[in-house]
TIVEX-113560 format. One line per field, with one value per atom (N, C-alpha, C): residue number from 0; residue in one letter; x, y, z; atom name. Coordinates in steps of 0.2 Angstrom, whole numbers, always signed. Layout:
seq	[NUM/...]
type	[A/...]
px	[X/...]
py	[Y/...]
pz	[Z/...]
atom	[CA/...]
REM end
This chain:
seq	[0/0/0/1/1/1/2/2/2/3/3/3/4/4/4/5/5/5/6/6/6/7/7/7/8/8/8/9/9/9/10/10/10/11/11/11/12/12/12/13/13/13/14/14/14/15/15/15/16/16/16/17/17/17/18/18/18/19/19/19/20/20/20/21/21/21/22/22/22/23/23/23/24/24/24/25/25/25/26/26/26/27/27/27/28/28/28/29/29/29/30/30/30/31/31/31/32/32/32/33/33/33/34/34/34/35/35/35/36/36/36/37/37/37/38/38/38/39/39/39/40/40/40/41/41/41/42/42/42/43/43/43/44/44/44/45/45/45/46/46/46/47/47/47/48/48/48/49/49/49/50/50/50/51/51/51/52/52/52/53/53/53/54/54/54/55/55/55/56/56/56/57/57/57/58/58/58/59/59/59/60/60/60/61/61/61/62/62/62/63/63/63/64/64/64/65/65/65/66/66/66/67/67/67/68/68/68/69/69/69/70/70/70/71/71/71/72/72/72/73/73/73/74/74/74/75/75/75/76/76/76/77/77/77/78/78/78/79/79/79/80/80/80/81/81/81/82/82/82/83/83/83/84/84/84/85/85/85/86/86/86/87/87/87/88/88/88/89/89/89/90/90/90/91/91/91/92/92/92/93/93/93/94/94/94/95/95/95/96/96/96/97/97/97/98/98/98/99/99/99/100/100/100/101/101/101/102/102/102/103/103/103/104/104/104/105/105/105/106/106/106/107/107/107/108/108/108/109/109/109/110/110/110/111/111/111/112/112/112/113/113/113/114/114/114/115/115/115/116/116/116/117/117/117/118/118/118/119/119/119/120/120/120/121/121/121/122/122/122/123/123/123/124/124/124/125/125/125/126/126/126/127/127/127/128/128/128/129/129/129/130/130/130/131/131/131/132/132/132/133/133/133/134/134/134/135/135/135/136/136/136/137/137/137/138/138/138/139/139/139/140/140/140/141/141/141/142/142/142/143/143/143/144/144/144/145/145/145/146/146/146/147/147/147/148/148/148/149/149/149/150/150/150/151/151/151/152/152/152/153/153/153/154/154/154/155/155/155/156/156/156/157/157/157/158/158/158/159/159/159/160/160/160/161/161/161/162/162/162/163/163/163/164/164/164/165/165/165/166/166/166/167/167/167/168/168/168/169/169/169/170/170/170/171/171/171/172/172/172/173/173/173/174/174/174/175/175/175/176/176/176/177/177/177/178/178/178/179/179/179/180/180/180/181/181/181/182/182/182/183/183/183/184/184/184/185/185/185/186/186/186/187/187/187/188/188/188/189/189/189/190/190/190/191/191/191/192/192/192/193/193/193/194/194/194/195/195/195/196/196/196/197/197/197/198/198/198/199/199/199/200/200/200/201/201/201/202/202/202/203/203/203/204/204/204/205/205/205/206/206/206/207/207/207/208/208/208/209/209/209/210/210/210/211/211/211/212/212/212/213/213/213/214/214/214/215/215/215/216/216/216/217/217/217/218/218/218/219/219/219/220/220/220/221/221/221/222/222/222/223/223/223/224/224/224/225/225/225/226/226/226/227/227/227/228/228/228/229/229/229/230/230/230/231/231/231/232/232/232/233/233/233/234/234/234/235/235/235/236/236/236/237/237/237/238/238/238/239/239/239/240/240/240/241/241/241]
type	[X/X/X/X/X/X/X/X/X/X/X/X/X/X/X/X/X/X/X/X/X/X/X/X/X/X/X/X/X/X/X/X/X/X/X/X/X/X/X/X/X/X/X/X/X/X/X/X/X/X/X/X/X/X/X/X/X/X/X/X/X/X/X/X/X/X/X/X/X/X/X/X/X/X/X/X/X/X/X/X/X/X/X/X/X/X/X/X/X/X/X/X/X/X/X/X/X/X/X/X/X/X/X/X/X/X/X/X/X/X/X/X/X/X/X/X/X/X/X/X/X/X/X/X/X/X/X/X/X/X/X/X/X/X/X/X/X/X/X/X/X/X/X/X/X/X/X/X/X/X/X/X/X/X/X/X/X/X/X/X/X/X/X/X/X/X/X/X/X/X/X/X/X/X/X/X/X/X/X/X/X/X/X/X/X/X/X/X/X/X/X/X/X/X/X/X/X/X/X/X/X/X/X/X/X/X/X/X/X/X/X/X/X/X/X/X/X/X/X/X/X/X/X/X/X/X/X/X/X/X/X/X/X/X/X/X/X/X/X/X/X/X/X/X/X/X/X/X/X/X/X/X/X/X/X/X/X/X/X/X/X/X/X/X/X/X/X/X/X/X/X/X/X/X/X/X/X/X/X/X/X/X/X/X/X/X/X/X/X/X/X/X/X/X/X/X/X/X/X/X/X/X/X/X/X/X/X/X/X/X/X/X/X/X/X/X/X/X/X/X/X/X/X/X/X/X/X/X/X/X/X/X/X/X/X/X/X/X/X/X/X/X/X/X/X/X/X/X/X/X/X/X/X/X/X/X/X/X/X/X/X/X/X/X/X/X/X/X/X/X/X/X/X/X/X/X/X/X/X/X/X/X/X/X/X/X/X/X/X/X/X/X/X/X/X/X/X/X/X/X/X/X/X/X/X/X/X/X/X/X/X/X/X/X/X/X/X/X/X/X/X/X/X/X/X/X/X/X/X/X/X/X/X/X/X/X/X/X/X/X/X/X/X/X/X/X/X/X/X/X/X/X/X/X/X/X/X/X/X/X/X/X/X/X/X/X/X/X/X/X/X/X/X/X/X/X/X/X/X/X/X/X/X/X/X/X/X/X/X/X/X/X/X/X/X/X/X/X/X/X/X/X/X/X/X/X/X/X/X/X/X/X/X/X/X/X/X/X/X/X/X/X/X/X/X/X/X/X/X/X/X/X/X/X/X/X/X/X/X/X/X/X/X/X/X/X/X/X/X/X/X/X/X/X/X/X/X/X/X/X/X/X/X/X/X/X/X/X/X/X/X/X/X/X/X/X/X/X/X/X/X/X/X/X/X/X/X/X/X/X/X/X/X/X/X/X/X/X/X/X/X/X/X/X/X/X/X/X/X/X/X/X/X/X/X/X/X/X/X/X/X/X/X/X/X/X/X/X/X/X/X/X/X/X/X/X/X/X/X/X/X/X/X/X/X/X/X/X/X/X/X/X/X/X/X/X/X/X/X/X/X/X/X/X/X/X/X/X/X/X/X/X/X/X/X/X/X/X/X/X/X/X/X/X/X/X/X/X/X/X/X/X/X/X/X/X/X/X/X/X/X/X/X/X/X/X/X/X/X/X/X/X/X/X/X/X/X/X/X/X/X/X/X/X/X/X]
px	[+4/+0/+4/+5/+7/+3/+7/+4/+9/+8/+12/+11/+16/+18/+22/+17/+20/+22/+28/+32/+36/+42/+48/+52/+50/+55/+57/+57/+57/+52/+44/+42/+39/+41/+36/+41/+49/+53/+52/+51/+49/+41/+38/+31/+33/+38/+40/+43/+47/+52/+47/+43/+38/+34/+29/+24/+26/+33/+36/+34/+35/+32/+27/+22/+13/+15/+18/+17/+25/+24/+27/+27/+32/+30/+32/+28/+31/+31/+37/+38/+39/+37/+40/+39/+44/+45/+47/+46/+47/+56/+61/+67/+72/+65/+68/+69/+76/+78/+78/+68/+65/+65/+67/+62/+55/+51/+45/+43/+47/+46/+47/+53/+55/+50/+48/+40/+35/+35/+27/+28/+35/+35/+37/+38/+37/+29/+26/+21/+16/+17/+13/+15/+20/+21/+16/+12/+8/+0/+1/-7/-6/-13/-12/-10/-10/-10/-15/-17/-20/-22/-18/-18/-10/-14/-10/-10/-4/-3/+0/-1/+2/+3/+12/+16/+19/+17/+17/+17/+20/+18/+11/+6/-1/-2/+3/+3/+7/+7/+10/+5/+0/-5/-9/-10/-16/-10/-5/-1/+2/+2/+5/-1/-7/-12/-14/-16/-15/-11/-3/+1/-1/-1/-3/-9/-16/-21/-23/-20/-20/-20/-16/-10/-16/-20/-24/-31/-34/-38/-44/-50/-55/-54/-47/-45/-44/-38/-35/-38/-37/-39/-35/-38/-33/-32/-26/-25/-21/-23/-16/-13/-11/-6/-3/-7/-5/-8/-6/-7/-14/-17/-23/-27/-34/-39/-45/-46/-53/-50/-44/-41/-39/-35/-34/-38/-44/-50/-55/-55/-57/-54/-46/-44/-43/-43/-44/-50/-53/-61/-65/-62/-61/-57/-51/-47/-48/-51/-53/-57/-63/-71/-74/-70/-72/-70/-65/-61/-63/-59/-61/-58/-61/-55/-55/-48/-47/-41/-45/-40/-34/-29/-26/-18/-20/-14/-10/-6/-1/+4/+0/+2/+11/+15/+21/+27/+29/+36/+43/+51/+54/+59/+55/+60/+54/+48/+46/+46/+47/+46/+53/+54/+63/+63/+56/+59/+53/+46/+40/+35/+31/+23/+18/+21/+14/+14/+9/+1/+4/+8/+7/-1/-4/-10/-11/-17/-16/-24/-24/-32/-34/-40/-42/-51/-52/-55/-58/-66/-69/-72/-72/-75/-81/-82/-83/-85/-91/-94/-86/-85/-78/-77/-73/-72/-67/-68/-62/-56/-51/-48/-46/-52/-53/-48/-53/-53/-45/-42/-35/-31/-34/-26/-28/-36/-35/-32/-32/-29/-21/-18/-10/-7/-13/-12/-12/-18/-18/-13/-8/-4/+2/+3/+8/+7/+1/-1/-1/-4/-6/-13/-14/-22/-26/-31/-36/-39/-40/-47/-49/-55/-60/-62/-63/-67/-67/-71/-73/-66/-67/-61/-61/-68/-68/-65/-68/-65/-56/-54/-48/-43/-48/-42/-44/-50/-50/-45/-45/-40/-33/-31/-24/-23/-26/-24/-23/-27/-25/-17/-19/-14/-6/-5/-2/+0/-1/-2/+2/-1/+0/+8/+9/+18/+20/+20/+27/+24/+19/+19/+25/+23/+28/+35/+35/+43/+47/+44/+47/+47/+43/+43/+49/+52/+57/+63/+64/+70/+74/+74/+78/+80/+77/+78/+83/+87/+92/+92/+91/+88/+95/+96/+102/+100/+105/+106/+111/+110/+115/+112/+116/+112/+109/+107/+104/+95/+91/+86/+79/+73/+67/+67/+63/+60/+56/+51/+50/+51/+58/+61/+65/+65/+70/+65/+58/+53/+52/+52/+52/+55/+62/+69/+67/+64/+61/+57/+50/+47/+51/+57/+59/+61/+65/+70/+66/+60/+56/+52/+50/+48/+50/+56/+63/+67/+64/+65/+63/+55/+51/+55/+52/+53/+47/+52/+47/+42/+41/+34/+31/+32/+29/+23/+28/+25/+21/+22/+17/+10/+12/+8/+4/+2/-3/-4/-1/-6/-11/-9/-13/-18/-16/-22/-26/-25/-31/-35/-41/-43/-45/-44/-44/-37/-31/-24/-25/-28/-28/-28/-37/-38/-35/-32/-28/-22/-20/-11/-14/-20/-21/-22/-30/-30/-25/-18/-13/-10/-8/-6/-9/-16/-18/-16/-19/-16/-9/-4/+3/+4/-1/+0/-4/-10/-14/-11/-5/+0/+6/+7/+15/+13/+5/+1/+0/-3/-3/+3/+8/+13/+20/+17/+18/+15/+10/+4/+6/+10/+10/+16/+19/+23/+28/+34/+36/+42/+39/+46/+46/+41/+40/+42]
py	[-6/+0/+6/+11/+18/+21/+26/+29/+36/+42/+49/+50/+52/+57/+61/+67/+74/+77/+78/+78/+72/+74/+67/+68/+71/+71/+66/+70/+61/+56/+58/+53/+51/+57/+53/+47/+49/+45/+37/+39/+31/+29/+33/+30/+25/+29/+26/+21/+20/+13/+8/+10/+5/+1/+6/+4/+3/+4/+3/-5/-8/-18/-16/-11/-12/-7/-1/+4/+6/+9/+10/+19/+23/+29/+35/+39/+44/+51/+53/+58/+64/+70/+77/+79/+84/+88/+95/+102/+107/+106/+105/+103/+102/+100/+97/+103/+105/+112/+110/+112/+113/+119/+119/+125/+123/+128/+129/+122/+123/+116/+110/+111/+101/+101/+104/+104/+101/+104/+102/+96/+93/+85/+83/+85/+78/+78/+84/+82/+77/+80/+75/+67/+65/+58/+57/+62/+58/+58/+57/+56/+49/+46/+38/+34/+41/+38/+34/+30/+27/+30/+32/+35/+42/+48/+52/+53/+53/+54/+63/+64/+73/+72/+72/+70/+76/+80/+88/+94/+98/+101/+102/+103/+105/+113/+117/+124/+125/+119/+119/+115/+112/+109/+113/+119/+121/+123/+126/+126/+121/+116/+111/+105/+104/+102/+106/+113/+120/+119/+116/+118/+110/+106/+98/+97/+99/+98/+99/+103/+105/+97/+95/+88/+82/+83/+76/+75/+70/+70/+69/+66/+63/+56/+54/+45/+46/+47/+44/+46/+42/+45/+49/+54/+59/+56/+58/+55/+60/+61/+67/+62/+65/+58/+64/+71/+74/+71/+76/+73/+78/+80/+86/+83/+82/+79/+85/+88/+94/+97/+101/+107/+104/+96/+94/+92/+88/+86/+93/+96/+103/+106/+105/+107/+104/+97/+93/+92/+93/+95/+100/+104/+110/+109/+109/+109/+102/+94/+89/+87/+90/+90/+85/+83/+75/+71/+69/+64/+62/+56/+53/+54/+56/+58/+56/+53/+50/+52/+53/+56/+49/+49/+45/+48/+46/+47/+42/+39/+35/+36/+33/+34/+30/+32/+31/+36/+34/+39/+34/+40/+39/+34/+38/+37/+29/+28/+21/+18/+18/+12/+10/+4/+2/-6/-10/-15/-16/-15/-17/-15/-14/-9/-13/-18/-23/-19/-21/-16/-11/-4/+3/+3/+10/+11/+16/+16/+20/+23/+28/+33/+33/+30/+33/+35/+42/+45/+46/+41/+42/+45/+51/+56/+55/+51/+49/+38/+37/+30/+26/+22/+19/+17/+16/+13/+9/+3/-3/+2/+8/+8/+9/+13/+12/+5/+0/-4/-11/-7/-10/-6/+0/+2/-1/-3/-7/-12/-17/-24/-23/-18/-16/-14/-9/-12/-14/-18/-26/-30/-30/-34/-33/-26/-22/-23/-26/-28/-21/-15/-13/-10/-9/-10/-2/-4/+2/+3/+11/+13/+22/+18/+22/+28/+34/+40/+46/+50/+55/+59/+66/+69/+74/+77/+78/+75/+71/+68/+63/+63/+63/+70/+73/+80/+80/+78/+81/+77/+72/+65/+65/+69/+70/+78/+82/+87/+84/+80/+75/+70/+69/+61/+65/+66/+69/+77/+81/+88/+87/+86/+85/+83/+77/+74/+79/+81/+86/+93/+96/+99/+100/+94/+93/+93/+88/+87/+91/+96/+101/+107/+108/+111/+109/+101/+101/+102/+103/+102/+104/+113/+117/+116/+113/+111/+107/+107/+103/+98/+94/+86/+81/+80/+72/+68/+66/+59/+54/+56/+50/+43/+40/+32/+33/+38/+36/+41/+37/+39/+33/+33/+29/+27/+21/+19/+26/+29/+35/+40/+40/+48/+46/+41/+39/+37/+35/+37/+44/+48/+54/+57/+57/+57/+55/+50/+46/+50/+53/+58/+64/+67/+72/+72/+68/+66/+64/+62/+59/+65/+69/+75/+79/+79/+84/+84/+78/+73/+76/+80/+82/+89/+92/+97/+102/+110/+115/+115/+117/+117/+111/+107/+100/+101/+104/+104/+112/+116/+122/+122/+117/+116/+113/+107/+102/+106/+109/+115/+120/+123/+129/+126/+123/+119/+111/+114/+108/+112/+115/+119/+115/+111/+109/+110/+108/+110/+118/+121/+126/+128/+125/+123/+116/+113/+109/+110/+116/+121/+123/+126/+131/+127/+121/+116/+115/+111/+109/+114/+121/+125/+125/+127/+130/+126/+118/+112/+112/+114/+115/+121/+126/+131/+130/+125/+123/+118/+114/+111/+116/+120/+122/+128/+131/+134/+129/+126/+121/+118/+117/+116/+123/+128/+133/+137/+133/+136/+129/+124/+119/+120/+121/+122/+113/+115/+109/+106/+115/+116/+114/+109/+104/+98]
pz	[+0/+0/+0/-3/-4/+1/+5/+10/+11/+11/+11/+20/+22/+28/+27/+30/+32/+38/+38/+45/+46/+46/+47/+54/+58/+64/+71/+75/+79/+78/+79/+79/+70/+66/+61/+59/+59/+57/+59/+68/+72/+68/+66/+64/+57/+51/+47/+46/+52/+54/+56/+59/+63/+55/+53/+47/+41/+39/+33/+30/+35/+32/+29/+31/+29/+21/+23/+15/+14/+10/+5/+4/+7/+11/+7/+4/+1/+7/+8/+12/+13/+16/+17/+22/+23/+28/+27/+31/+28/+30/+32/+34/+25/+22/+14/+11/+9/+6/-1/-3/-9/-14/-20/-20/-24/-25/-27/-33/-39/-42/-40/-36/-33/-27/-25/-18/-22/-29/-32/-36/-36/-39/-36/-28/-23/-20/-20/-17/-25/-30/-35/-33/-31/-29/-23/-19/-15/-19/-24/-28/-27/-26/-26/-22/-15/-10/-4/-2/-1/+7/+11/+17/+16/+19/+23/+29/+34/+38/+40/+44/+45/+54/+52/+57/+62/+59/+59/+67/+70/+75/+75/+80/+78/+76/+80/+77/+67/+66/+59/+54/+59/+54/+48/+49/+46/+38/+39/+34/+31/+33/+29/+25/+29/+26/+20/+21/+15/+8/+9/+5/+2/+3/-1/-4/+0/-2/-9/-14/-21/-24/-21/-24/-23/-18/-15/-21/-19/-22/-17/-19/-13/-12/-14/-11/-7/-4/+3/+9/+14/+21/+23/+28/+30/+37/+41/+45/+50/+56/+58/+66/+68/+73/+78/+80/+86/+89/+97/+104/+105/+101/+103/+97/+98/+94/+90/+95/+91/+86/+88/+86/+76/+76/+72/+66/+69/+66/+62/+66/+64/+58/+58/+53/+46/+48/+44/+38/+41/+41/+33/+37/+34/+25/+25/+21/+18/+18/+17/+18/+15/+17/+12/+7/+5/+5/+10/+12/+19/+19/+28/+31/+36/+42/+49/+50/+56/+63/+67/+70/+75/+73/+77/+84/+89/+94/+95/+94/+95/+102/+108/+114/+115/+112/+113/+107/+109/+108/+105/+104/+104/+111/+116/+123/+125/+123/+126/+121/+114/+112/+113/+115/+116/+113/+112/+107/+103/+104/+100/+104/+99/+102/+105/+111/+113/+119/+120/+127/+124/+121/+119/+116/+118/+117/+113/+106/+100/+103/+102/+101/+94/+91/+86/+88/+82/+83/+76/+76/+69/+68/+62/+62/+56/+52/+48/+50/+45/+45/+44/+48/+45/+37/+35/+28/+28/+23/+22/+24/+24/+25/+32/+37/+41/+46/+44/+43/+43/+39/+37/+42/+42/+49/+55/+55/+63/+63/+61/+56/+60/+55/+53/+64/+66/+72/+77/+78/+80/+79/+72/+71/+74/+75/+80/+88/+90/+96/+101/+97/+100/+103/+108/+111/+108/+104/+100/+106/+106/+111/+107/+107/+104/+108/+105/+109/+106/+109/+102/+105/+101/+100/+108/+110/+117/+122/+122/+128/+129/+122/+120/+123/+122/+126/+130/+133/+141/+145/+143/+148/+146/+141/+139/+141/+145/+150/+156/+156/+164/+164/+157/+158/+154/+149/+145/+148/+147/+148/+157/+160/+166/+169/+166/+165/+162/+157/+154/+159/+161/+165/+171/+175/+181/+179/+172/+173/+168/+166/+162/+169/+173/+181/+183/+185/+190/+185/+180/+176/+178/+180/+183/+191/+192/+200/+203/+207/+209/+210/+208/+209/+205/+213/+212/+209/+206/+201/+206/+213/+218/+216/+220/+222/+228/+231/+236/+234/+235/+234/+233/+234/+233/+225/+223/+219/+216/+220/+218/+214/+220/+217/+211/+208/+202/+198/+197/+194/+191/+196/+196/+189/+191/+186/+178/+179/+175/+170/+173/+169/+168/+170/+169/+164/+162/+157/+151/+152/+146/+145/+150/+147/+144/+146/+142/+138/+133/+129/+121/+122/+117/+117/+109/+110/+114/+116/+118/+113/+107/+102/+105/+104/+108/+114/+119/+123/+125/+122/+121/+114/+110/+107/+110/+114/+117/+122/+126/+129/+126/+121/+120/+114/+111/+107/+111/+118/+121/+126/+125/+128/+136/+137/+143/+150/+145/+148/+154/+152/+156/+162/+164/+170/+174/+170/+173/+177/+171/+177/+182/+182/+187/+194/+192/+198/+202/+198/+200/+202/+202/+205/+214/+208/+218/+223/+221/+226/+228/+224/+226/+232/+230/+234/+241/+241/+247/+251/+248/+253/+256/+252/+252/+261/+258/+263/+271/+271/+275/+281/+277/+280/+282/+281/+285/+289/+288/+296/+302/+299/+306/+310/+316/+320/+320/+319/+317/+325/+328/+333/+339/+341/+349/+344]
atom	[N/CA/C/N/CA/C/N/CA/C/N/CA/C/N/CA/C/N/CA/C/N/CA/C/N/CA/C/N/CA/C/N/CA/C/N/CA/C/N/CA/C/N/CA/C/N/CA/C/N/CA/C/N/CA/C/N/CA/C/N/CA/C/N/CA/C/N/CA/C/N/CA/C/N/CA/C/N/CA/C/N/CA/C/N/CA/C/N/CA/C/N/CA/C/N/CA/C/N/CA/C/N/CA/C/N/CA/C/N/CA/C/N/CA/C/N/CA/C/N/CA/C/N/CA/C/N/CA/C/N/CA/C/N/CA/C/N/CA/C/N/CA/C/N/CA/C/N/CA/C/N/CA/C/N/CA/C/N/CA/C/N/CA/C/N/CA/C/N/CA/C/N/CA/C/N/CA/C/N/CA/C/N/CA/C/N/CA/C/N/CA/C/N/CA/C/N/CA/C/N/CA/C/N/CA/C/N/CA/C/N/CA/C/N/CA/C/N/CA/C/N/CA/C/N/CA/C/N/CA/C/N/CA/C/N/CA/C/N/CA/C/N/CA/C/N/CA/C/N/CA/C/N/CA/C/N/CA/C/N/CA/C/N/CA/C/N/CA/C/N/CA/C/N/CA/C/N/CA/C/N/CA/C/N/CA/C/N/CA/C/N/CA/C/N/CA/C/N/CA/C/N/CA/C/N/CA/C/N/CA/C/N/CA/C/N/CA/C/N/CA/C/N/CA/C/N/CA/C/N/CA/C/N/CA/C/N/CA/C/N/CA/C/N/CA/C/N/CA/C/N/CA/C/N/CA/C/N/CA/C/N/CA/C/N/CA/C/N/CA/C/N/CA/C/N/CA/C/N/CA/C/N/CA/C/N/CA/C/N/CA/C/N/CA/C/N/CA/C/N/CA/C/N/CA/C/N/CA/C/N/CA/C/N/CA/C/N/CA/C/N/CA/C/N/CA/C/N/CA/C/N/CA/C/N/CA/C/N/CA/C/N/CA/C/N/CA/C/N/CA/C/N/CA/C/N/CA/C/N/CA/C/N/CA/C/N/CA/C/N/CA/C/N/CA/C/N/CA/C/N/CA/C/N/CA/C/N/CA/C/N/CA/C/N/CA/C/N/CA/C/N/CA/C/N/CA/C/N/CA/C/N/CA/C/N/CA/C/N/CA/C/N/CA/C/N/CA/C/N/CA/C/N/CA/C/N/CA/C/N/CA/C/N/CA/C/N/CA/C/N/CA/C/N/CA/C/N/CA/C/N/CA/C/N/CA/C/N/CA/C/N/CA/C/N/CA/C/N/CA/C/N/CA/C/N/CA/C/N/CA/C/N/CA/C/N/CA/C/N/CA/C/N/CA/C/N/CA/C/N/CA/C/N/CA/C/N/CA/C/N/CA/C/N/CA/C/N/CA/C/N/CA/C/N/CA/C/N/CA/C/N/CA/C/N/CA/C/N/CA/C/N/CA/C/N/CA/C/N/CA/C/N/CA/C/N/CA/C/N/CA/C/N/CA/C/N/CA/C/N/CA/C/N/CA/C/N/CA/C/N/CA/C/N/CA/C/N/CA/C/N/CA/C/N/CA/C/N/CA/C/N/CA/C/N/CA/C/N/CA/C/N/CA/C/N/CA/C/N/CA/C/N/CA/C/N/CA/C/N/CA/C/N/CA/C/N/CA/C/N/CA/C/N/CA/C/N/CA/C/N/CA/C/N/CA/C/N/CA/C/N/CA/C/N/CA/C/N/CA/C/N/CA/C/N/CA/C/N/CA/C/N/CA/C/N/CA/C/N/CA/C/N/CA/C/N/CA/C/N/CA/C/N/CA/C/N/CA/C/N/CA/C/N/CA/C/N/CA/C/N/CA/C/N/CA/C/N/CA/C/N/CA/C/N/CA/C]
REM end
């Protein structure tokens, strides 16, 4: 199967390693020092694509779906692979209004995948009646042994400000902070390290783009603020000194 991705960075690279057995990948990125004609006889390579993927920052979706969409036709399915669901779908939407569109998350990364995608968890997100090809990507993942869970695009962001949003929060937080790398320390606190490291892994667009395109992330910070300042409060109102 011929399949186009746009965005080749860490992860589309890893998504291309991964799915490459299943297609046969025509590729771009804005990183490709094109000019104007050699853009528009790679992008005619993606005619005939049976799925597109867009690998893409989300603050760079609307531009990059824009600049190919001339080149698409009403076959492929369109597909985007951020960590934020409305905002993407929406744009999608818009700009491939006779195409199928599917939102998909790929809850894994550069930093977890370390040999193969078994229990790793995908999000997809049907906006559209399924279609055979629908159909074929579940197939392709199931084959990868990863676990499908369904849900609309709502509540795909509400739970990825909780779950998502949340981790790189904290551990883009403790980065700056003085935090030992000794041997001496809990299971915890080296869990901890854990997240820091793995959130500090992504890039900043990364992780300023899933906040500001997930309308939920907001009240999230905040919560989580006041509650840091509702202990931080607490524990200076109690006398430690008998």
């Amino acid at each position: 199967m011929k399949a186009g991705i746009v965005g080749y960075g860490r992860f589309g690279k890893l998504f291309v390693d991964i799915f490459s057995k299943y297609f046969h990948f025509e590729i771009y990125d804005k990183t490709f020092k094109l000019n104007e004609n050699e853009k528009a006889t790679l992008f005619k390579n993606f005619t005939g694509c049976e799925f597109i993927f867009f690998a893409v920052p989300i603050s760079q979706l609307e531009q990059s779906a824009s600049e190919i969409a001339p080149y698409i036709d009403h076959h492929p399915l369109i597909a985007d692979l951020c960590s934020v669901k409305e905002y993407p779908i929406n744009i999608l939407t818009k700009i491939f209004p006779n195409n199928e569109i599917l939102g998909i998350h790929p809850l894994f990364g550069p930093e977890s995948v370390k040999v193969d995608l078994n229990n790793h968890q995908i999000v997809l997100v049907k906006e559209n009646i399924p279609s055979p090809k629908t159909q074929k990507l579940e197939h392709i993942f199931r084959e990868e042994s990863l676990k499908i869970i369904e849900m609309s695009a709502e509540e795909h962001d509400r739970q990825m400000a909780w779950t998502l949003c949340l981790t790189q929060f904290i551990g883009r937080g403790l980065k700056l902070l003085p935090l030992s790398k000794k041997q001496i320390g809990t299971k915890g606190y080296f869990d901890l390290l854990d997240i820091v490291n793995r959130a500090n892994a992504d890039t900043e667009e990364l992780f300023i783009d899933m906040n500001n395109y997930n309308r939920f992330s907001e009240e999230m910070r905040k919560q989580v603020i006041r509650e840091f300042t509702k202990l931080n409060q607490m524990l200076e109102k109690e006398d430690f000194s008998e």
